[in-house]
N, C-alpha and C positions, 0 to 999 in steps of 0.2 A: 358606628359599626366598628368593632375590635378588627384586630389583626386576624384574628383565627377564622372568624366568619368571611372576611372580604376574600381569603385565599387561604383554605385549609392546608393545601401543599406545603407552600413557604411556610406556613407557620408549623407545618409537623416538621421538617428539616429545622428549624430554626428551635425548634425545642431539644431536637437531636444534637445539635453543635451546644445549646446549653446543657444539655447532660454532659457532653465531654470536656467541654470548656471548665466545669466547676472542679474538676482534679488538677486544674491549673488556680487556684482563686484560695486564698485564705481569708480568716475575719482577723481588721487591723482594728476595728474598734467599733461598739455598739452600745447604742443607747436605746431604751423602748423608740420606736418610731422611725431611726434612722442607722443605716448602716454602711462601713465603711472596708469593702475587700480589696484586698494587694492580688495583681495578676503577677505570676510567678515566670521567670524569665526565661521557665521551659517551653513556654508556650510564642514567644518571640519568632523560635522556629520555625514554627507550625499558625501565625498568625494571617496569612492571605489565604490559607486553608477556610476560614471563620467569614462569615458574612455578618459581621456584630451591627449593623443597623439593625438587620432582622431577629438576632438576640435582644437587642434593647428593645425594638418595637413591640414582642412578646413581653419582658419583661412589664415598659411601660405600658402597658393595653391590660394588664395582670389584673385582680381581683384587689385591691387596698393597695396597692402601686401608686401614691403619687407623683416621683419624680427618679430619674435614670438619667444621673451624669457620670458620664467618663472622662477623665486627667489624666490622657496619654504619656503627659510629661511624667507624672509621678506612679504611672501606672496603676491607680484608682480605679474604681467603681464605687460610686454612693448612690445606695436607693435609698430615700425617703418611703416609708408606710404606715396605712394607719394602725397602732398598735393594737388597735379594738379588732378589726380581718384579721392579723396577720399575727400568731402569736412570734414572739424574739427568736425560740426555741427552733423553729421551723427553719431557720437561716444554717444551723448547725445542721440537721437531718438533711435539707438540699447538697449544702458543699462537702459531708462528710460518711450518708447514709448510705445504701445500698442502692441500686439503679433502681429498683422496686420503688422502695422507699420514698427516691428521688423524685419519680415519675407521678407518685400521690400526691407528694407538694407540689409541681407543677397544676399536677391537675385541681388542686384546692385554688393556687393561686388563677389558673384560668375560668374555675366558675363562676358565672355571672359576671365575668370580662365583657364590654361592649359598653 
């Protein structure tokens, strides 16, 4: 059972803190399959604000989502995915597109989540 079905609540906030969290997140490097964002040191402030287990939980529960590690040290995010779900392209539209925009990838990445 996904994260969205066990508890639609937390996972609608949890997708809300990710729409806001992503104007904090840049792309440091990507390859088909894997990729690698910098959290930005504006968001340091506003970081006990975030409940980021249940941002990763979303993330990791996601549609072609294999893996969700975070390097607090270096202030990292790398998610592995399968490049066949998830085109490269969609990683740019999330962290850069319009909240619209945002909200359809999201919503791509949570179909058939479970």
């Amino acid at each position: 059972m996904s994260l969205t079905a066990a508890n639609p609540q937390a996972s609608h906030q949890a997708i809300g803190q990710l729409l806001t969290l992503r104007q904090h997140l840049s792309i440091v490097h990507q390859l088909p399959g894997r990729i690698r964002l910098r959290v930005a040191g504006s968001l340091l402030n506003q970081i006990r604000e975030f409940d980021l287990g249940a941002v990763k939980g979303v993330l990791a529960s996601s549609h072609g989502i294999q893996d969700v590690r975070v390097n607090a040290a270096a202030a990292t995010v790398i998610i592995e995915y399968d490049p066949n779900r998830l085109a490269p392209g969609l990683w740019q539209v999330l962290l850069h597109g319009g909240e619209a925009e945002a909200r359809a990838v999201i919503g791509q990445l949570l179909q058939g989540a479970g």
